[in-house]
C-alpha positions in Angstrom: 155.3 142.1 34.0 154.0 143.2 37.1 155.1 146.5 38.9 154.4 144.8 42.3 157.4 144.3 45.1 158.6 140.8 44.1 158.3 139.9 47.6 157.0 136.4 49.8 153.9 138.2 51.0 152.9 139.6 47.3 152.6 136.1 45.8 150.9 134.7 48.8 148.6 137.5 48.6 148.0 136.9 44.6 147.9 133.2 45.4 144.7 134.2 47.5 142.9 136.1 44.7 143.8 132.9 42.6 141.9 130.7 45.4 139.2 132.9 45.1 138.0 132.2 41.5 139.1 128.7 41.9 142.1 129.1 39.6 144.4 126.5 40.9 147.0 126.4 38.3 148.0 130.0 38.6 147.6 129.6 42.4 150.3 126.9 42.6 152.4 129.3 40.1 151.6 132.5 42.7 153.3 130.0 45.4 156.4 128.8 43.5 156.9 132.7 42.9 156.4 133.1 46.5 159.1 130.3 47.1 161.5 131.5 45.1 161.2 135.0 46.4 162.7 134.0 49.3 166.6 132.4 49.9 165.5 131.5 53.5 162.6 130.5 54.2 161.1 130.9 58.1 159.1 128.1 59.7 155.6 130.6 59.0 156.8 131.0 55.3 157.1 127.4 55.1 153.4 126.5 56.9 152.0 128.9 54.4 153.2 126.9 51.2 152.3 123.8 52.2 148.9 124.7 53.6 147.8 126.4 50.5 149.7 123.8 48.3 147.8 120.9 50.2 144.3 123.1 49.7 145.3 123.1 46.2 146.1 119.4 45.6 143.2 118.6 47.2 140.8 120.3 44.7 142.7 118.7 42.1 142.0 115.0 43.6 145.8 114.4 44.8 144.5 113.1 47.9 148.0 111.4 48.9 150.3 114.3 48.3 148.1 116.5 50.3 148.1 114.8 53.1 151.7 114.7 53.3 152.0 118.8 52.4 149.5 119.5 55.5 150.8 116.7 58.0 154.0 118.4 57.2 152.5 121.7 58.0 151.1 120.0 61.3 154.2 119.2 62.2 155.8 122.6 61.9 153.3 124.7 63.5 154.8 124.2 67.3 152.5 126.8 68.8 149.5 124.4 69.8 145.7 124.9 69.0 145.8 127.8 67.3 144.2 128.8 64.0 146.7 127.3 62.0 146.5 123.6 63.8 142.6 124.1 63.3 142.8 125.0 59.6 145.0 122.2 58.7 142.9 119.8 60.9 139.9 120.9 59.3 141.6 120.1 56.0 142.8 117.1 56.4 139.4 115.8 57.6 137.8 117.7 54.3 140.4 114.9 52.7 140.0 112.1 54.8 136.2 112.5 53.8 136.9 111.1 50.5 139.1 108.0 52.4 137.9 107.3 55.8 134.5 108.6 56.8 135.2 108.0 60.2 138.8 109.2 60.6 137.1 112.5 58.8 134.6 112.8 61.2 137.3 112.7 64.2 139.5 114.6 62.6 136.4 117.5 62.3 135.4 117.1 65.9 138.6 118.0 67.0 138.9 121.2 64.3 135.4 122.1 65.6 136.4 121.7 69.3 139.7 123.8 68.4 137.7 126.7 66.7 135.1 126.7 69.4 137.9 127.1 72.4 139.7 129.7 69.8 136.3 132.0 69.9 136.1 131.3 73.6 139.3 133.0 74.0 138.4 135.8 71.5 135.8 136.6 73.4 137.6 136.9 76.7 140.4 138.8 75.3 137.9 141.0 73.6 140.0 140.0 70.3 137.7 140.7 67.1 140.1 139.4 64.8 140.6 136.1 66.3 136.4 136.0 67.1 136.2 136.8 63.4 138.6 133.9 62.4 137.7 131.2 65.1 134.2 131.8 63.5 135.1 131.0 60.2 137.1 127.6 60.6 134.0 126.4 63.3 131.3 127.4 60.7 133.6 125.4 58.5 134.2 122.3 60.5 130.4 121.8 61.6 129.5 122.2 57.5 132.3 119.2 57.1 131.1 117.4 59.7 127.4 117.2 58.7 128.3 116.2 55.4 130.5 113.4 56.6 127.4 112.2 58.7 125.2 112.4 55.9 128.1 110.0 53.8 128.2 107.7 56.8 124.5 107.6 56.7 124.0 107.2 52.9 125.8 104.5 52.6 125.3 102.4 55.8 121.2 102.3 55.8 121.1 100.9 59.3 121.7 104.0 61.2 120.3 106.5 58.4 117.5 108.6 59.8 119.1 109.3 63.0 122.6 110.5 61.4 120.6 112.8 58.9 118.9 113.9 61.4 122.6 114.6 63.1 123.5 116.0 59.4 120.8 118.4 58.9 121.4 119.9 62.6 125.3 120.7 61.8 124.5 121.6 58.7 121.7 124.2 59.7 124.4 125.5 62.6 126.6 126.2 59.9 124.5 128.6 58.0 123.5 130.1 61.1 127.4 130.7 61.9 127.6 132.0 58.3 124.7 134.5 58.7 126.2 135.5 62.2 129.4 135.9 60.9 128.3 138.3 57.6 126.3 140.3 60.1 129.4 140.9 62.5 131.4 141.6 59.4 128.9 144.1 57.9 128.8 145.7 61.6 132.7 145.7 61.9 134.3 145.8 58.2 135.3 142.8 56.4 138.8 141.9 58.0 141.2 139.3 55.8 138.4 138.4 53.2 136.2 136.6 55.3 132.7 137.9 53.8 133.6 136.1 50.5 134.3 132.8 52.8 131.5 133.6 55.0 128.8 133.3 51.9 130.7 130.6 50.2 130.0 128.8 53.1 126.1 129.8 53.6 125.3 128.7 50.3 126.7 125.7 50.4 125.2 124.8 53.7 122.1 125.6 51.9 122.3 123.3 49.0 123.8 120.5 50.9 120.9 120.7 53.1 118.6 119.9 49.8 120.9 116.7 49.5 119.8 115.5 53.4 116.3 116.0 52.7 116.3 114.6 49.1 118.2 111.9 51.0 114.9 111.6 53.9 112.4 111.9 51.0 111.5 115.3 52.9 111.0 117.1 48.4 109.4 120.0 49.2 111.7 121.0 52.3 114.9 120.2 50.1 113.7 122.4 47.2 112.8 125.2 49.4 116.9 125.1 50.6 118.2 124.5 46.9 116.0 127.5 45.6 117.7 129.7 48.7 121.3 128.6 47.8 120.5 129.2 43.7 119.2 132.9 44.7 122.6 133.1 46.5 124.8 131.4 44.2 123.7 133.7 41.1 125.5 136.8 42.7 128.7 134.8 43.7 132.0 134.9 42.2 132.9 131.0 42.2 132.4 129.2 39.6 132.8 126.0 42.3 129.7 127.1 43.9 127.7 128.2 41.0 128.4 124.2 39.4 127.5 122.8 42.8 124.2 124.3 43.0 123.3 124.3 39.8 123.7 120.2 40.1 121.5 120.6 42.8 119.1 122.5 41.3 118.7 119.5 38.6 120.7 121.3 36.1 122.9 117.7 35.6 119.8 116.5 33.3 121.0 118.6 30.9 123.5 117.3 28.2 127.2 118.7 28.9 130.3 118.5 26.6 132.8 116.9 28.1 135.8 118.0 25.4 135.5 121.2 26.2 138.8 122.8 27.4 139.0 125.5 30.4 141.3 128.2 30.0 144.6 126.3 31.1 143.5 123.4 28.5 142.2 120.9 30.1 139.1 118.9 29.6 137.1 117.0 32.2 139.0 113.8 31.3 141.9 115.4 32.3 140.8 116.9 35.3 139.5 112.8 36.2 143.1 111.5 34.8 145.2 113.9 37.2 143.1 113.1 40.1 143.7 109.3 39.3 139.9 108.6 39.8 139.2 105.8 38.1 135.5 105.7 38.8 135.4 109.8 37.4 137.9 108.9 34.6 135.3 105.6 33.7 131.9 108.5 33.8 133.8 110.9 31.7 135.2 108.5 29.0 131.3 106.8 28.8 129.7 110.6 28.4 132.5 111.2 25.9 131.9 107.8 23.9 127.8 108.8 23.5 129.4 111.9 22.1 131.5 110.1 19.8 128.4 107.7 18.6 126.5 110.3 17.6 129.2 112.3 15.8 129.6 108.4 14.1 126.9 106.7 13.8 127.7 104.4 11.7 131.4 103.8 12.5 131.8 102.1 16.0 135.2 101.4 15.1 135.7 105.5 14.5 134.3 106.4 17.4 136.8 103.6 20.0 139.2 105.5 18.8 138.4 109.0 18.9 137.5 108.5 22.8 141.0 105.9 23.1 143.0 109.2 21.9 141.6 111.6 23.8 142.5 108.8 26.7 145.9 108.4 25.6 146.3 112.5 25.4 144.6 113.2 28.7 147.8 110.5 30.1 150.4 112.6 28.5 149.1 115.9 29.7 148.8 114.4 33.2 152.8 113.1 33.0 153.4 116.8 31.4 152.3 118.4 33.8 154.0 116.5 36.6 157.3 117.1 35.2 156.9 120.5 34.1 155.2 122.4 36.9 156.3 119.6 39.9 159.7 119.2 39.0 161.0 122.0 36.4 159.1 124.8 37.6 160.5 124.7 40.8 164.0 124.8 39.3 163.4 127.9 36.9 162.2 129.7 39.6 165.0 130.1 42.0 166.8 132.8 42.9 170.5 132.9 40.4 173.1 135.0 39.3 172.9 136.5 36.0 175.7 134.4 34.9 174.4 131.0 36.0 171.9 130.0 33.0 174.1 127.2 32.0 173.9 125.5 35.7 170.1 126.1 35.2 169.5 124.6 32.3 171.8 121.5 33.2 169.8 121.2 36.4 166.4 121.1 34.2 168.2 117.9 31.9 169.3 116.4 35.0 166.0 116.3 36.6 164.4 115.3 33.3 166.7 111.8 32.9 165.4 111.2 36.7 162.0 111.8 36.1 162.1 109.3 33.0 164.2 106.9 34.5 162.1 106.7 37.7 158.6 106.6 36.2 157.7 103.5 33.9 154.7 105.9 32.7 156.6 108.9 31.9 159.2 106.8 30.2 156.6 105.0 27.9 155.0 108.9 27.0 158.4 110.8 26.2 161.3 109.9 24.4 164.8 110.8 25.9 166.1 114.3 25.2 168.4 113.9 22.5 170.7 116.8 20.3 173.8 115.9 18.0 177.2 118.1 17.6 176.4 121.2 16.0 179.9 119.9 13.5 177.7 116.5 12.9 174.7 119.0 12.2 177.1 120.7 9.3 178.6 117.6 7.7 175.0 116.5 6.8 175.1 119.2 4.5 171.1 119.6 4.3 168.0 118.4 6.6 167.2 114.9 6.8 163.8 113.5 4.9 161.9 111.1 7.3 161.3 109.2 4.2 164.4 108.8 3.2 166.1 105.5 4.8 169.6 106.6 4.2 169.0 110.1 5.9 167.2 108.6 8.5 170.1 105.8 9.3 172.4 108.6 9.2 171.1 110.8 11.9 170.4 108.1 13.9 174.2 107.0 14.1 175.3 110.5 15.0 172.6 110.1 17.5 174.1 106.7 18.6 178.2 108.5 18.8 176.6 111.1 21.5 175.2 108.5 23.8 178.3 106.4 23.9 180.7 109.3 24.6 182.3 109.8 27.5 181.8 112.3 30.1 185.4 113.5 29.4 184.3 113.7 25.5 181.0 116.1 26.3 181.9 119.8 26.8 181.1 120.7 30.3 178.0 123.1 29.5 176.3 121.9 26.1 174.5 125.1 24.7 171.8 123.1 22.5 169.6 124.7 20.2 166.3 124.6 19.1 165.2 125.3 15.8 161.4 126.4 14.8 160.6 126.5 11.2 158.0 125.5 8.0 158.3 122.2 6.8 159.0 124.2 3.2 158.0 121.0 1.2 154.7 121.2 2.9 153.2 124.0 0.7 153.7 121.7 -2.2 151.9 118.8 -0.6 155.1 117.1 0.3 154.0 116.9 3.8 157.0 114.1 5.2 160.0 116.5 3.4 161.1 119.5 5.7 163.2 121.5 3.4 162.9 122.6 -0.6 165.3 121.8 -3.5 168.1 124.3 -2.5 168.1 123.5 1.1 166.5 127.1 2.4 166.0 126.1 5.8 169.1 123.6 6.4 171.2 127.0 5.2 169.3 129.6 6.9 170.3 127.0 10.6 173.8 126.9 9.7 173.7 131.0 8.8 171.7 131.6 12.4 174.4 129.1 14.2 177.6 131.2 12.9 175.7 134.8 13.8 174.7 133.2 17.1 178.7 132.3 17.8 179.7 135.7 16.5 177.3 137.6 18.3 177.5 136.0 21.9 177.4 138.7 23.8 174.1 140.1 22.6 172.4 136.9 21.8 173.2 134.4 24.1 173.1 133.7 28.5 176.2 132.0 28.2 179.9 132.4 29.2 182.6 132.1 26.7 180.5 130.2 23.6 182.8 128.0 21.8 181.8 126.1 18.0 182.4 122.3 20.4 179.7 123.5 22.8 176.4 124.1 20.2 174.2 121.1 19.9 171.3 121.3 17.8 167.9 119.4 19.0 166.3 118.2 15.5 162.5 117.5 15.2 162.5 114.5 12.8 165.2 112.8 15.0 162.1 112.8 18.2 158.9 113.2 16.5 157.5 110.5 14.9 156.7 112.7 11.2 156.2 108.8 8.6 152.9 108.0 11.4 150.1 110.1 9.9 148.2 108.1 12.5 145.7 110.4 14.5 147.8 110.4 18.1 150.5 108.9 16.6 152.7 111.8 17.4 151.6 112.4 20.6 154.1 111.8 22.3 156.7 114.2 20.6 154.0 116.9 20.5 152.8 116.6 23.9 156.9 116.5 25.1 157.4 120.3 23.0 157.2 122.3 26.0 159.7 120.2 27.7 162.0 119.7 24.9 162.1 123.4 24.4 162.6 123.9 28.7 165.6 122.0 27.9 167.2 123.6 25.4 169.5 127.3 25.6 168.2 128.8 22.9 164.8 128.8 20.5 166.1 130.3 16.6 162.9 131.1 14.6 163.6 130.8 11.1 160.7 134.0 10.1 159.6 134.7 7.1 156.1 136.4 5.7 154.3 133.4 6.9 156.1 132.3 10.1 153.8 133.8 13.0 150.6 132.2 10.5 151.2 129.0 11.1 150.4 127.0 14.3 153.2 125.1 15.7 155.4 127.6 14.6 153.6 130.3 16.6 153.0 127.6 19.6 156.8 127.2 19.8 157.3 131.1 20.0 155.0 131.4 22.6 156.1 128.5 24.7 159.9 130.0 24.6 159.4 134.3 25.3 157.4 132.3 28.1 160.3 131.0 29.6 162.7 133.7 28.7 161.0 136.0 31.8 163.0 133.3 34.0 166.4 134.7 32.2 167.6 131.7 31.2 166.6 131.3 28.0 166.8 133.0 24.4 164.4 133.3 21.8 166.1 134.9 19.0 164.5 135.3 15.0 166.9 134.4 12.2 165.7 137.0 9.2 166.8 135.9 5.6 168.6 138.0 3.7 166.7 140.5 1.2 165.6 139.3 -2.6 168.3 139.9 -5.2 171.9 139.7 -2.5 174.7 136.6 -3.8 172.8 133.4 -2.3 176.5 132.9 -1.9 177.7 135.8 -0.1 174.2 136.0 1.8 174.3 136.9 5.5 171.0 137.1 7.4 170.1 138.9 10.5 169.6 137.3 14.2 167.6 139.3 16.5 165.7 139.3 20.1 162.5 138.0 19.5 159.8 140.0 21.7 156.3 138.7 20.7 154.7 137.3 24.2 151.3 140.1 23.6 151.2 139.3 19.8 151.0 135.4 20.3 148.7 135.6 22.6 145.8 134.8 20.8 146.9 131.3 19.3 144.6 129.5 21.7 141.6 131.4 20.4 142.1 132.7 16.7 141.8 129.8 15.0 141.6 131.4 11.6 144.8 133.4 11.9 147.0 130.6 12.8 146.8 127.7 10.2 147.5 124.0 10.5 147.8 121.1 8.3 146.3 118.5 10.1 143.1 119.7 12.0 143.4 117.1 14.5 146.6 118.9 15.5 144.5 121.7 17.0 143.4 120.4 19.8 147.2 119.8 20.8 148.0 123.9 19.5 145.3 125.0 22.2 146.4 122.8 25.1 149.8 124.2 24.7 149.1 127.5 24.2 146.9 128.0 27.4 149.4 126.3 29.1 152.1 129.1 28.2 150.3 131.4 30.7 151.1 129.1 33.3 155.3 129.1 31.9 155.7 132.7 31.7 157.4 134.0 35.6 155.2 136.0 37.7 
C-alpha cells in the first residue's frame, strides 16, 4: 500500500503519471481513488474528473460517453475562456474528428482562437505560467486542426491540394510552437510537465506531416519528416507515439500478433470490441483468422472457431469490464464506516440485478447471482456431481425455494460465501466429480462454516453473524462443468470476478497443492484484491493434521495474506497448473486484471 496522503490531489497527480505512459486502466482507477477521497466534491474537483475521464474514454474509442463527461465539464466551468474551456474545446473537437469533420474543425478554430487570446493576455500580464499553458493547448489545437483538414481533404478529392496545402501549414506551425515552447521551458524550468507534452506534440507534427505529403505524392519530403519524428520517437516514453511512428515509418508491413495480451489482459480484439468499432473489430478478427489458417491448415472448420471464441470472449470481457470498473468500482470505493460492509456488499448485488436486467447483452453473458441457505448447503450431506441427475435436480430446487421467498423470508443482510477448492476427483481423471469418496471437501466447507460462526469477531466484517444469515455461492450450481466445449464455460469463468465482488467472504480450502493450481490461485488473487476496500474477507480453512479422530477433527480458519505471493500467476505459467490449457488464456486475463481491483 502506498505511504502517500490519501488525498483528491495525490490521485489526480498519480492519474497524470498514468496518462503519461498511456496506462488508461490504472488512470481511471487513480480517479475513482481521487473520487472517493473526497465526501464533497467542489465544482474544480468535479471539472477535473470528468476532463480526464472524457481524455480517457476517448483513447479507448467511447466516443459517446466522452462527449457527455466533457460537455458536462463545459458546462461547469462558469469562468469563461479560460484554459480549462480551451482544453475541453480542444478535446471535444479531437472527438468530433472521428464523427463530424467539420463540427471538429469548428470546434478547433475556436480552441485555437481561445489559446491564442489566453497567450495574449499572458503576455500583457507578464504571466509565464499562463504563456507556458496557452502555448500548449494552441500548439495542440493547430496540430488537430491540420489533421482534420487533411481528413476533409482525403476523402473529398475535389478540394484536396489546396486543404493539404492548409494541412501542412498548421501542421508545420505546430512544431514550430512545440520547438518554441521546449526552448522557453529549457530557458525557464519545465513548469507542470509541459516538456513531456511539448515533444509529444513535435513528433507527432512531424510524422503527420509524412502522411500530407505521402498524401500529395511529395515521397522524398514525407520521408525526410518521418525519419525526424523516428529519431525523436526512439528517446520518448509513450509507447502511443513510438506505434504511431513506427506505422509511419512502414513498420505495419511487418506481420503482428494480434492475441497478444497487454499487461491488463487485453488483446487487440478487445481493445476494437470496447470501442464498439466495427470496422477495427472486422480488421482484427480477419488478421486473427490468417493466424488461425496457418496454425490449421487443414481444418477450416478448427480455425472458425478458434477466432468465433476469441469473439465471444472479447464480448464478455467488454460487458465485464463495464460492470466491474463502471458500476462496482465506484461503489467499493466510497468513503464508509468500518461497520458498514454489509450495506456495501448489498449495494454491489443490487447494482448487479440492474445491470443484468437493463442490458439484453449482459443478461445473455452472465447468469444471475445465485447462493442457497447455508441449512440447505448441510442437509445435502456432500457436494453435488454435475453428472449426477439426481444431485443436479436437487440443487436446482433449493435454488428454485430462494427465488420464490419472500422479502419477509430473506434475513436482512445475507452473508454468502464463497468457497475455492480442487475438484479432488480431478487427480484421478474424474474431471466432472468435485469431491472424493469420503466427502473431504464437502466436510472441510461445513468445518470452515462452523469456525467462521464461532469466530466472528476475528474472521468476519459483519455485525452479529447468525447460522440463518450464511449463504453459500456453489460453482457447479453457475458454471456450466458437463460442456467440455472450448468457450463453453465462458460465461461462468469470465463472471468469477463478479461473483466473488458479490460475495462476504472467499474460504480457501489449502492444502500442499492449493496455491499450484490455477483457478485456485486466480480466485485468491481476485479476493486479497478486494479485501484493501475492507469489505471483504479472504480467510484459509487448514485441515486438521494426519493421524487426529476424522470424527473429532477440527481445522483451523485463518486471515489469508498472499497479494505479493500470487502475483506472478499471469506470468509463471509453469508454477501454476491447469487442466484444460485452453483455460489459460482465461487464468491471465483475470489475473492482470486483479491489479486494476486491489484499492489504491
Amino acid at each position: 500500500m502506498t505511504e502517500h496522503p490519501q488525498t483528491f490531489d495525490h490521485f489526480v497527480a498519480l492519474a497524470d503519471r498514468y496518462f503519461e505512459t498511456a496506462a488508461w486502466e490504472e488512470a481511471s482507477r487513480a480517479l475513482d481513488a481521487a473520487d472517493a477521497a473526497t465526501r464533497i466534491i467542489s465544482k474544480e474537483q468535479l471539472i477535473a474528473l470528468d476532463t480526464r475521464r472524457g481524455h480517457i474514454e476517448r483513447r479507448k474509442g467511447n466516443y459517446q460517453q466522452a462527449v457527455r463527461l466533457l460537455v458536462q465539464a463545459l458546462a461547469a466551468n462558469t469562468e469563461g475562456q479560460n484554459l480549462t474551456h480551451v482544453d475541453i474545446t480542444c478535446e471535444l473537437g479531437n472527438i468530433y474528428m472521428k464523427i463530424d469533420f467539420i463540427k471538429a474543425r469548428d470546434l478547433l478554430l475556436e480552441a485555437l482562437q481561445g489559446a491564442e487570446q489566453l497567450s495574449k493576455q499572458a503576455d500583457l500580464h507578464d504571466d509565464l505560467d499562463l504563456s507556458i499553458s496557452a502555448k500548449v493547448q494552441a500548439c495542440r489545437a493547430v496540430g488537430k486542426l491540420g489533421m482534420t483538414k487533411y481528413h476533409i481533404a482525403t476523402t473529398a478529392p475535389v478540394r484536396r491540394h489546396p486543404l493539404l496545402e492548409e494541412a501542412i501549414d498548421d501542421l508545420e506551425r505546430r512544431v514550430q510552437l512545440a520547438e518554441s515552447l521546449q526552448h522557453q521551458l529549457e530557458r525557464y524550468g519545465d513548469r507542470g510537465n509541459h516538456a513531456f507534452r511539448a515533444n509529444v506534440m513535435r513528433i507527432l507534427g512531424l510524422g503527420r506531416l509524412a502522411l500530407c505529403y505521402t498524401a500529395l505524392h511529395q515521397h522524398e519530403q514525407a520521408l525526410q519528416y518521418v525519419r525526424a519524428a523516428a529519431e525523436s520517437a526512439s528517446r520518448s516514453t509513450d509507447p502511443l507515439v513510438q506505434g504511431l511512428i513506427r506505422f509511419y515509418h512502414g513498420m505495419r508491413s511487418l506481420r503482428s500478433r494480434f492475441d497478444r495480451h497487454d499487461e491488463v489482459g487485453y488483446t487487440a480484439l478487445d481493445y476494437a470490441v470496447l470501442a464498439d468499432d466495427p470496422k477495427c473489430t472486422a480488421i482484427v478478427t480477419r488478421s486473427l483468422r490468417d493466424e488461425m489458417d496457418s496454425r490449421f491448415p487443414d481444418e477450416e472448420a478448427e480455425a472458425d472457431r478458434q477466432v468465433a471464441i476469441k469473439l465471444a470472449e472479447a464480448h464478455r470481457r467488454k460487458q465485464y469490464r463495464d460492470i466491474f470498473q463502471l458500476a462496482f468500482r465506484p461503489i467499493l470505493a466510497k468513503t464508509s464506516s468500518s461497520f458498514d460492509s454489509d450495506a456495501r456488499l448489498y449495494d454491489l448485488r443490487v447494482q448487479y440485478t440492474i445491470e443484468l436486467k437493463t442490458d439484453l447483452r449482459k443478461r445473455e453473458l452472465f447468469d444471475k447471482f445465485r447462493s442457497i441457505p447455508y441449512s440447505a448447503f448441510k442437509s445435502l450431506g456432500r457436494l453435488p456431481k454435475p453428472s449426477n441427475v439426481d444431485d443436479m435436480a436437487g440443487l436446482r430446487e433449493h435454488l428454485r425455494a430462494e427465488v420464490h421467498r419472500t422479502e419477509e423470508q430473506l434475513p436482512a443482510w445475507p452473508y454468502i460465501v464463497f468457497f475455492s477448492y480442487e475438484w479432488r476427483r480431478r487427480r484421478v481423471g474424474r474431471l466432472n466429480e468435485p469431491d472424493d469418496n469420503d466427502h473431504t471437501q464437502y466436510n472441510r466447507m461445513v468445518d470452515a462454516v462452523e469456525l467462521l460462526l464461532e469466530n466472528q469477531d476475528k474472521t468476519t466484517r459483519t455485525r452479529k453473524l447468525t447460522r440463518d444469515r450464511v449463504f453459500i455461492w456453489l460453482d457447479v450450481a453457475s458454471i456450466d462443468q458437463n460442456n467440455q466445449v472450448p468457450g463453453a464455460q465462458g460465461s461462468g469463468v469470465s463472471a468469477l470476478p463478479l461473483v466473488v465482488t458479490l460475495c462476504n467472504t472467499v474460504i480457501s480450502l489449502v492444502d500442499d497443492s492449493y496455491f499450484s493450481r490455477a483457478w485456485c490461485a486466480v480466485e485468491a488473487l481476485l479476493m486479497q484484491s478486494l479485501v484493501s476496500y475492507g469489505h471483504h474477507a479472504h480467510l484459509e480453512h487448514h485441515a486438521p493434521q494426519l493421524g487426529t479422530d476424522k470424527q473429532q477433527a477440527r481445522g483451523t480458519l485463518i486471515p489469508s495474506r498472499r497479494l505479493k505471493q500470487l502475483q506472478d500467476v499471469a506470468t509463471n505459467d509453469t508454477k501454476y497448473a491447469v487442466t484444460k490449457l485452453e483455460d489459460r488464456a482465461s487464468i491471465r486475463f483475470l489475473a492482470r486484471q486483479a491489479q486494476l481491483l486491489e484499492k489504491l
